[in-house]
NUGUZA-403335 format. One record per residue: residue in one letter; x, y, z of N, C-alpha, C in turn; residue number from 1. Coordinates in steps of 0.001 Angstrom, whole numbers, plus 500000, padded with zeros to 6 digits. Layout:
N
VEXTOR   residuo     n_px     n_py     n_pz    ca_px    ca_py    ca_pz     c_px     c_py     c_pz   num
VEXTOR         A        X        Y        Z        X        Y        Z        X        Y        Z   NUM
...
This chain:
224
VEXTOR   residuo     n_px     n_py     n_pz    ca_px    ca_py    ca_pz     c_px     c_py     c_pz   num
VEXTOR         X   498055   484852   496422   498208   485717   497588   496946   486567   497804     1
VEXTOR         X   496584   487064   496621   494978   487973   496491   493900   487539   496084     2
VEXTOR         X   493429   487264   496292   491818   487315   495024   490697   487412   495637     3
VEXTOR         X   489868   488049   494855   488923   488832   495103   488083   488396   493878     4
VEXTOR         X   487169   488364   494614   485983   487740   493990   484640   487927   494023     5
VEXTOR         X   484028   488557   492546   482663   489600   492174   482887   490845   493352     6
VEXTOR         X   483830   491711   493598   483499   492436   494833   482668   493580   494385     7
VEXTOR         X   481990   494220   495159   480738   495208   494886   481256   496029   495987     8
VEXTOR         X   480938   497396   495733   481007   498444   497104   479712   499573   496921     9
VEXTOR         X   479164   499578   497596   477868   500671   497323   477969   501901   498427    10
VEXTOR         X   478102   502965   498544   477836   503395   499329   476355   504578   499377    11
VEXTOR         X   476243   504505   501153   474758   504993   500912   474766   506548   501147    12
VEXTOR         X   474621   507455   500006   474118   509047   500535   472901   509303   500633    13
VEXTOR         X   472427   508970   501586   471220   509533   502049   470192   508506   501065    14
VEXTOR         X   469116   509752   500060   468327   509258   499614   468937   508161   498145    15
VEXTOR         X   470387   508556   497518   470902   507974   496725   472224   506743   497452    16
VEXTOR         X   472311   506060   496319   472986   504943   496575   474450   504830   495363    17
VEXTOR         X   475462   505201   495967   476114   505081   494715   477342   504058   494778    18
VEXTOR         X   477426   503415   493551   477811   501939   493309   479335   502292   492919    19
VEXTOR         X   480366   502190   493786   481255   502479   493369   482376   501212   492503    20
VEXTOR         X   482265   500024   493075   482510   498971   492610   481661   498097   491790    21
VEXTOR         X   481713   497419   490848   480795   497086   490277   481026   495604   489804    22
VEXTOR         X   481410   494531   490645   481948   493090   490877   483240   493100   489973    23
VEXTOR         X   483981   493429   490610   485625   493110   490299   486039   491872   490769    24
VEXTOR         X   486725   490893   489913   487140   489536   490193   489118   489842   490088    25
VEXTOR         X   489711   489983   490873   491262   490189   490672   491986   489002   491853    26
VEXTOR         X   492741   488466   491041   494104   487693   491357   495399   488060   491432    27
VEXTOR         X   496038   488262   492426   497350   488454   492062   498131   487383   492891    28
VEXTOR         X   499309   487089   492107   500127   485760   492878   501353   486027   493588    29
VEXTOR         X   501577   485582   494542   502743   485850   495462   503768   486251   494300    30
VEXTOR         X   504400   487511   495058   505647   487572   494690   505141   488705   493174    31
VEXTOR         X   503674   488868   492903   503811   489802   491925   503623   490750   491759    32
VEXTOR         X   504445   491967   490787   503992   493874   491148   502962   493721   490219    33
VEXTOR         X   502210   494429   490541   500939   494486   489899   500605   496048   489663    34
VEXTOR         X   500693   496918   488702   499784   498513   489289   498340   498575   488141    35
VEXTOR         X   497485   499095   489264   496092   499492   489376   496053   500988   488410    36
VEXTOR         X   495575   501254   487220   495518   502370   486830   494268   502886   486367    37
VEXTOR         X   493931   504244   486894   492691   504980   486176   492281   506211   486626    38
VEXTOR         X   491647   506940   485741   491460   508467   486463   490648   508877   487969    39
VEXTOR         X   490347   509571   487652   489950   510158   489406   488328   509777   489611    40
VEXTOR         X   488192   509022   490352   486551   508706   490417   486247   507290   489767    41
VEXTOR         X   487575   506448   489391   487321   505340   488489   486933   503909   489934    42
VEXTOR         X   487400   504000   490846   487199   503688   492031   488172   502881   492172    43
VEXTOR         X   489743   503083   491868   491022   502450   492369   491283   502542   493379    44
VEXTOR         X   490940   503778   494281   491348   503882   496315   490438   503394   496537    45
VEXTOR         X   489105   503384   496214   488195   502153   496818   488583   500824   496485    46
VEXTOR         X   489257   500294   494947   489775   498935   495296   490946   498764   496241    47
VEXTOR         X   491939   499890   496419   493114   499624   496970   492714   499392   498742    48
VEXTOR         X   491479   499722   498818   490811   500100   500621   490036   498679   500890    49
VEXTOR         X   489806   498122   499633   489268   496787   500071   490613   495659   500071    50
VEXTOR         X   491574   495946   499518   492800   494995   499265   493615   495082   500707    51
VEXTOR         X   493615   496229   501347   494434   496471   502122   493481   496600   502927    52
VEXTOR         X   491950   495786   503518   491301   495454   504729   491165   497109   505296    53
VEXTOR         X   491086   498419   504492   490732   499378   505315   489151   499592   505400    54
VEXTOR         X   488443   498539   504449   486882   498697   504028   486450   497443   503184    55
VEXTOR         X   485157   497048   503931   484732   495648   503518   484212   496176   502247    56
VEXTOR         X   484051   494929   501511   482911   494470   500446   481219   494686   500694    57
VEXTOR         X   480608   495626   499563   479350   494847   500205   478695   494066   499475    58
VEXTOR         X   479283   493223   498651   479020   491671   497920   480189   491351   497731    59
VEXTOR         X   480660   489527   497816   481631   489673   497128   482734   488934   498243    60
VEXTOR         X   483303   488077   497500   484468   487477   498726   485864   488240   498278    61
VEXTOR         X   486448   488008   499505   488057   488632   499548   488964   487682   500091    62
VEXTOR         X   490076   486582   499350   490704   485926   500101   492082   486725   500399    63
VEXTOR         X   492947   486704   501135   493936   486904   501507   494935   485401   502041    64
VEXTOR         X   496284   485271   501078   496926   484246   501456   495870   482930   502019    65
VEXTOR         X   495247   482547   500987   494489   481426   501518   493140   481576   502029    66
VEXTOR         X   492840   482876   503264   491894   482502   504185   490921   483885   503348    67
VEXTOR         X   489809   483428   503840   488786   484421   503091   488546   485367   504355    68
VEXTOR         X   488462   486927   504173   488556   487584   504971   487328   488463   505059    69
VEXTOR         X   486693   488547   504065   485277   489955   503448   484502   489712   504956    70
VEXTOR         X   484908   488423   505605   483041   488836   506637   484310   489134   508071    71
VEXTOR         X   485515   489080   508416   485971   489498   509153   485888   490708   510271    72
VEXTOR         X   485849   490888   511293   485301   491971   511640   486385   493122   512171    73
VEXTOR         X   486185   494534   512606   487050   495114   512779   488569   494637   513062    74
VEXTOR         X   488682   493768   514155   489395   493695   515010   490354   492879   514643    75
VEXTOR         X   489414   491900   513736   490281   490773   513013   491151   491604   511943    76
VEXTOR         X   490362   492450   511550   491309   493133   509859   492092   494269   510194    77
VEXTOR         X   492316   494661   511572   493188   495537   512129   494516   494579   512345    78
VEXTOR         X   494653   493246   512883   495386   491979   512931   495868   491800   511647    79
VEXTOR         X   494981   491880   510433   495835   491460   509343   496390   492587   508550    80
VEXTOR         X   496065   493766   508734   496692   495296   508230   497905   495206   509168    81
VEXTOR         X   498136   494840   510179   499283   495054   511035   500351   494007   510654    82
VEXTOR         X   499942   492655   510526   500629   491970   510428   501273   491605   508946    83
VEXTOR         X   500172   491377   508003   500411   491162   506538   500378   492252   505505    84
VEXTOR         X   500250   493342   506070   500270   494645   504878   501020   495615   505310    85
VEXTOR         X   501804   496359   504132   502667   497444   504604   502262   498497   503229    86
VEXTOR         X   502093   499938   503760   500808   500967   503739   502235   501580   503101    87
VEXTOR         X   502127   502106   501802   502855   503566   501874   501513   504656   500882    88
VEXTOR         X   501806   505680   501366   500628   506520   500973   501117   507757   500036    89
VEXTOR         X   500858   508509   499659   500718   509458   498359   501211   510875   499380    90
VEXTOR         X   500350   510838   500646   500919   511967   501571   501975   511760   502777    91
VEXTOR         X   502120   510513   502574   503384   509847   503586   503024   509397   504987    92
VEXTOR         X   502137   510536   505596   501381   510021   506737   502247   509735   507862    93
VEXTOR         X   503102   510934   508188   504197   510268   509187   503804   511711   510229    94
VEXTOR         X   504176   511013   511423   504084   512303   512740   504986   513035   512885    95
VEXTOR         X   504601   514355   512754   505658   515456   512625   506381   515469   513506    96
VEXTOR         X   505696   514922   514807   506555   515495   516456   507764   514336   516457    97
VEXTOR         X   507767   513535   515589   508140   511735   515760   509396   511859   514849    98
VEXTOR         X   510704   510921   515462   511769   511424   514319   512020   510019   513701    99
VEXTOR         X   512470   510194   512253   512151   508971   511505   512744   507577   511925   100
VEXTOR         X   513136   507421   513175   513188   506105   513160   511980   506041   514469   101
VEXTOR         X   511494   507037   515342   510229   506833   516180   509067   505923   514886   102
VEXTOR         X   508763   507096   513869   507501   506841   513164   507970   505464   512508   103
VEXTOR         X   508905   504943   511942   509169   503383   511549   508456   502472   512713   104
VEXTOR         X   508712   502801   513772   508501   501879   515116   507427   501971   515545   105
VEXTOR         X   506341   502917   515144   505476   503148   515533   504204   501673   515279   106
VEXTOR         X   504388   501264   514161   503140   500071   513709   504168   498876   514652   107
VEXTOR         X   505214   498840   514586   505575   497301   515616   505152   497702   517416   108
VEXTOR         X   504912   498848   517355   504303   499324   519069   503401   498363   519074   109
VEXTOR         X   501815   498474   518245   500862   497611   517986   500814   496013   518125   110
VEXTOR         X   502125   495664   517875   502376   494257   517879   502933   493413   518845   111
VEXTOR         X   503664   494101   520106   503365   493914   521272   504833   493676   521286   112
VEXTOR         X   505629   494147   520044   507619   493642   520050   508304   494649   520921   113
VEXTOR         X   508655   493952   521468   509914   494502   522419   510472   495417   522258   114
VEXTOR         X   510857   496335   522848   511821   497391   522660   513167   497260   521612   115
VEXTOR         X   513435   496837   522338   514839   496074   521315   514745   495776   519883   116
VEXTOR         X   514012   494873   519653   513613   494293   518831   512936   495574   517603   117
VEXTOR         X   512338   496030   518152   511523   497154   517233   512519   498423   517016   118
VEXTOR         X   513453   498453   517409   514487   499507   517138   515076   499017   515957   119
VEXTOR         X   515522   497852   515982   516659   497345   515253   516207   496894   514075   120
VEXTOR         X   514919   496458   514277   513898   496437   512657   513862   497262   512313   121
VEXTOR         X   513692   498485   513097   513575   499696   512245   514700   500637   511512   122
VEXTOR         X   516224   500171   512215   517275   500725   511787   517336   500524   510553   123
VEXTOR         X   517397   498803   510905   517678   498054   509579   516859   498030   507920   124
VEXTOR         X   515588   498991   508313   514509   499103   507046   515023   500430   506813   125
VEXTOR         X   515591   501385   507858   515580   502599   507267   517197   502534   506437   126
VEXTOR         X   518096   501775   507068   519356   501461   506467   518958   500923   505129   127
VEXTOR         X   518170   500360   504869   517586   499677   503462   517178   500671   502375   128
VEXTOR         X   516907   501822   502972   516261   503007   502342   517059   504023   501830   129
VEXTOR         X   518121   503722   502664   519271   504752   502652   519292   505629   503059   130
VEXTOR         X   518493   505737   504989   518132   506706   505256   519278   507057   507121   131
VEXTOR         X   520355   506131   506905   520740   505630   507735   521374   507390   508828   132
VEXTOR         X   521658   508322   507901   522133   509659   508828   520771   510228   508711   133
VEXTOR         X   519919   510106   508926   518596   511287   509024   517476   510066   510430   134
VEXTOR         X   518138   509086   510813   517129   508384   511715   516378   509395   512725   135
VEXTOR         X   517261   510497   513169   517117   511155   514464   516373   512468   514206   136
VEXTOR         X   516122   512460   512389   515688   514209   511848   513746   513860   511982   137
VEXTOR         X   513267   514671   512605   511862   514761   512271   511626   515293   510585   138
VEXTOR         X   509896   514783   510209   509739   515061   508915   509951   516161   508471   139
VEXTOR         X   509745   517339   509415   510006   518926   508660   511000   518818   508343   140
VEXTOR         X   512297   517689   508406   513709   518438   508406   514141   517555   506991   141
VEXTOR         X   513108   516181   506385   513551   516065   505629   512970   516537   504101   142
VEXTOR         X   513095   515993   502950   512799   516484   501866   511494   515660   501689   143
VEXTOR         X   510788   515798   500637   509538   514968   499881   509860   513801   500038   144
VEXTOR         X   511091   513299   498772   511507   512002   498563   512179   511279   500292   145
VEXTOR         X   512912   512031   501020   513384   511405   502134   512129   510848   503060   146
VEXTOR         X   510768   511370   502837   510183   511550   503931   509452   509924   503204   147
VEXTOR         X   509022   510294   501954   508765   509235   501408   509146   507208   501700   148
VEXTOR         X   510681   507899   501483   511716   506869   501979   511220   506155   503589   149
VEXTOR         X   511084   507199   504238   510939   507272   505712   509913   506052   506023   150
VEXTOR         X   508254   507139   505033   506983   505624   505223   507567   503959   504274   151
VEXTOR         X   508317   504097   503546   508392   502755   502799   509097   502366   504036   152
VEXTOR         X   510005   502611   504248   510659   502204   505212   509424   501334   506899   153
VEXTOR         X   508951   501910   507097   508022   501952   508204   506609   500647   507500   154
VEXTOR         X   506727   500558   506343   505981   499643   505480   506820   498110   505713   155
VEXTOR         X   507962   499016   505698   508899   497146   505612   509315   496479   506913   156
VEXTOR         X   509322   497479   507821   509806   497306   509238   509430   495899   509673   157
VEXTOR         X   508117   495743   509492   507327   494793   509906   507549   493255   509151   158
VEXTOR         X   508122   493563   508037   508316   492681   507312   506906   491893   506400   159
VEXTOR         X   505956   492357   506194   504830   492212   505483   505121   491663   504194   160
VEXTOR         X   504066   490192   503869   504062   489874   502472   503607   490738   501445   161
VEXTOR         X   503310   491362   501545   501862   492206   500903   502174   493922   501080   162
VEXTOR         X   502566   494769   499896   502930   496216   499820   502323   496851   499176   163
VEXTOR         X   501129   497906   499483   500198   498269   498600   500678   500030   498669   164
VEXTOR         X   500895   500468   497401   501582   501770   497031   500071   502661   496431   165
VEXTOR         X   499823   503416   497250   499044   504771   496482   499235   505739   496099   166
VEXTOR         X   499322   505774   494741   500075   507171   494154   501627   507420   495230   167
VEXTOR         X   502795   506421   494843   503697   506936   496019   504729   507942   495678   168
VEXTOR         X   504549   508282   494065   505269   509648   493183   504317   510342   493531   169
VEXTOR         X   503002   510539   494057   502162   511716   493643   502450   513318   494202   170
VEXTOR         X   503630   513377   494924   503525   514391   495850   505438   514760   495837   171
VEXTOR         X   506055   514174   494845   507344   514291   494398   507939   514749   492972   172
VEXTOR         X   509173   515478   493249   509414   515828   491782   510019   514663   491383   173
VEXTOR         X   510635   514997   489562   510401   513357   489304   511946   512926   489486   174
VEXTOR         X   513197   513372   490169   514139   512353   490558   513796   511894   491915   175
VEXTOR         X   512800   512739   492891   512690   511948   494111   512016   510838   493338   176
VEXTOR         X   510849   510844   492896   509910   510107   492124   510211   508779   491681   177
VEXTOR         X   511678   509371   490819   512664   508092   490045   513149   507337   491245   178
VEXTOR         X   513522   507606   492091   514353   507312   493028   513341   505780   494151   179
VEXTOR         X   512137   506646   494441   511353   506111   495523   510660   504380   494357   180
VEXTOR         X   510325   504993   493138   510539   503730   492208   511774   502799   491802   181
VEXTOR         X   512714   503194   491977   513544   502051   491658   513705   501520   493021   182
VEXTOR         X   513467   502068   494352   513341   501438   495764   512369   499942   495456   183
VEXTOR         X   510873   500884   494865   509834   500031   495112   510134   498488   493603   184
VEXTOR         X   510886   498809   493321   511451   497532   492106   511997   496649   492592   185
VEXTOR         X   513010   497330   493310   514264   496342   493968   513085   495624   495304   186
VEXTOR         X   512521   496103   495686   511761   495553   496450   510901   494172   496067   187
VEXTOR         X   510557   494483   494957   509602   493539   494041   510563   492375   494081   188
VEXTOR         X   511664   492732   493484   512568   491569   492651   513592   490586   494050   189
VEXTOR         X   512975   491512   495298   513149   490603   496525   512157   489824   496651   190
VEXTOR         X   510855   489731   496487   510142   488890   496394   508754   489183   496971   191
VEXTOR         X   508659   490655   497330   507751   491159   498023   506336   491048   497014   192
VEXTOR         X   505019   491252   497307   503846   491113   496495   503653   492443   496583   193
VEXTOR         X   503352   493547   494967   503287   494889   495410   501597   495130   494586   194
VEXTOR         X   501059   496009   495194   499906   496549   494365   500246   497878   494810   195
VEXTOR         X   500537   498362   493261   500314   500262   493235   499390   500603   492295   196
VEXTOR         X   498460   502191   492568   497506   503018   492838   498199   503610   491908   197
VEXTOR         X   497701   504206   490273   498601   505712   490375   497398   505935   489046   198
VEXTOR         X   497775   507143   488810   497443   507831   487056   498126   507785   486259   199
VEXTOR         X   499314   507521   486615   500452   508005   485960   501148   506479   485028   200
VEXTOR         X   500948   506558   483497   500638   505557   483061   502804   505146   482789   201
VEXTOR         X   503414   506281   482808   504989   505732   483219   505430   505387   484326   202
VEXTOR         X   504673   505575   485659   504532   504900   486650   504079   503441   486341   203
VEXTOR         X   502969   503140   486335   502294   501697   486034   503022   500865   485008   204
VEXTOR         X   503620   501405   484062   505095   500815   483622   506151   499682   483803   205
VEXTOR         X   506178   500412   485175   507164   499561   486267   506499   498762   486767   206
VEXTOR         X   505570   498330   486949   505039   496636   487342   505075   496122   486359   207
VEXTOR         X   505538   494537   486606   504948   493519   485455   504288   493299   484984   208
VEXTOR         X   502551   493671   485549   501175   494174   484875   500827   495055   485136   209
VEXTOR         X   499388   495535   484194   498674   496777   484739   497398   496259   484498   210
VEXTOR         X   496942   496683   485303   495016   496674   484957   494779   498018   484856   211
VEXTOR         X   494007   498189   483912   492703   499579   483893   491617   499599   484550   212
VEXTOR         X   491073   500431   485746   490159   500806   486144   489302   501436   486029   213
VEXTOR         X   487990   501820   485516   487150   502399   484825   485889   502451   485532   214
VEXTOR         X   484937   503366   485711   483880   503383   486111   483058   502141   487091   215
VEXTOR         X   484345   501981   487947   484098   500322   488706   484339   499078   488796   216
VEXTOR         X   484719   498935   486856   485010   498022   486508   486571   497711   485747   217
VEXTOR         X   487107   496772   485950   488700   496364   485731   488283   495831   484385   218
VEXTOR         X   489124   496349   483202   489034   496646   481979   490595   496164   481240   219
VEXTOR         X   491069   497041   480645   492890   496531   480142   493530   495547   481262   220
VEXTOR         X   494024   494662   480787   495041   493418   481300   496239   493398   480771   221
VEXTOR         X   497175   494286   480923   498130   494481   480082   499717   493533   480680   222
VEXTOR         X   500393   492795   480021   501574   492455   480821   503036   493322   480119   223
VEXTOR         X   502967   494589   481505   504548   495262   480738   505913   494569   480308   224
């Protein structure tokens, strides 16, 4: 489903050049949780930004399901973030003015689905979540973990092979925490392909592997 191959990321400050990737070769196969672990600066949101097409390579191929994507250009990798990836984030990233079944519906707007159609995907992901009496509450009205619920939810709407989790405990106490993880399990063991982001080495736990991330380079291969 993934692989990535020698990827390099450099970015340029000014008179310095700093190498944040340093040729990472990673595979992951349909259908597997995978979590990404390492401290702050090890460059895991830069791998998770090249996995999830938010930022090219600058060496280095990237296949996705078959097709190689690294020389793709904006427009194309906005097409495959919409269509084949579902985003949940560490800060949730949902519109305050928007009530949680608007912000679910919001990425199938992009895709050109019908009214109809994009409601009822979205009931049905937030019903999945267990979020089925709060559709109509904006985010101020729900909790950490609900709001949480809210973006996974809005991740699945679409129905995406591909679920990439960044730090998605990072901003929860730990029964929302417990909670939004045994979501993201049962999810797995449906058959979904997951890559999660975290520090948190009882987090990374819960995938079937872990890799260590380190100064650029992917290090421990561990199978939990």
């Amino acid at each position: 489903m993934i692989y990535l191959k020698d990827i390099t990321k450099t970015y340029d400050m000014g008179s310095v050049q700093v190498q944040v990737l340093r040729g990472i070769t990673l595979h992951v196969a349909e259908g597997e949780f995978l979590s990404i672990i390492g401290p702050s600066g090890s460059g895991k949101s830069t791998l998770m930004n090249m996995v999830g097409c938010l930022d090219v390579p600058t060496t280095g191929e990237y296949y996705l399901d078959g097709k190689e994507i690294s020389t793709y250009n904006e427009k194309q990798l906005s097409k495959i973030r919409n269509q084949k990836i579902g985003f949940i984030f560490q800060k949730f990233n949902l519109l305050p003015k928007l009530s949680a079944l608007e912000n679910v519906e919001l990425p199938l707007i992009y895709r050109g689905m019908s009214s109809k159609e994009r409601k009822q995907r979205s009931i049905e992901a937030l019903e999945k979540v267990g979020l089925t009496d709060r559709m109509s509450h904006n985010p101020t009205e729900l909790s950490g973990g609900q709001q949480q619920r809210v973006a996974i939810a809005r991740a699945l709407a679409g129905d995406p092979p591909v679920l990439l989790a960044d730090e998605p405990t990072g901003n929860l106490d730990s029964k929302s925490g417990s909670d939004v993880m045994n979501l993201i399990r049962q999810l797995s063991e449906e058959g979904k392909t997951i890559v999660l982001i975290t520090h948190d080495t009882d987090v990374a736990k819960e995938a079937k592997r872990t890799i260590t991330i380190k100064d650029g380079l992917l290090l421990d291969n561990i199978i939990n």
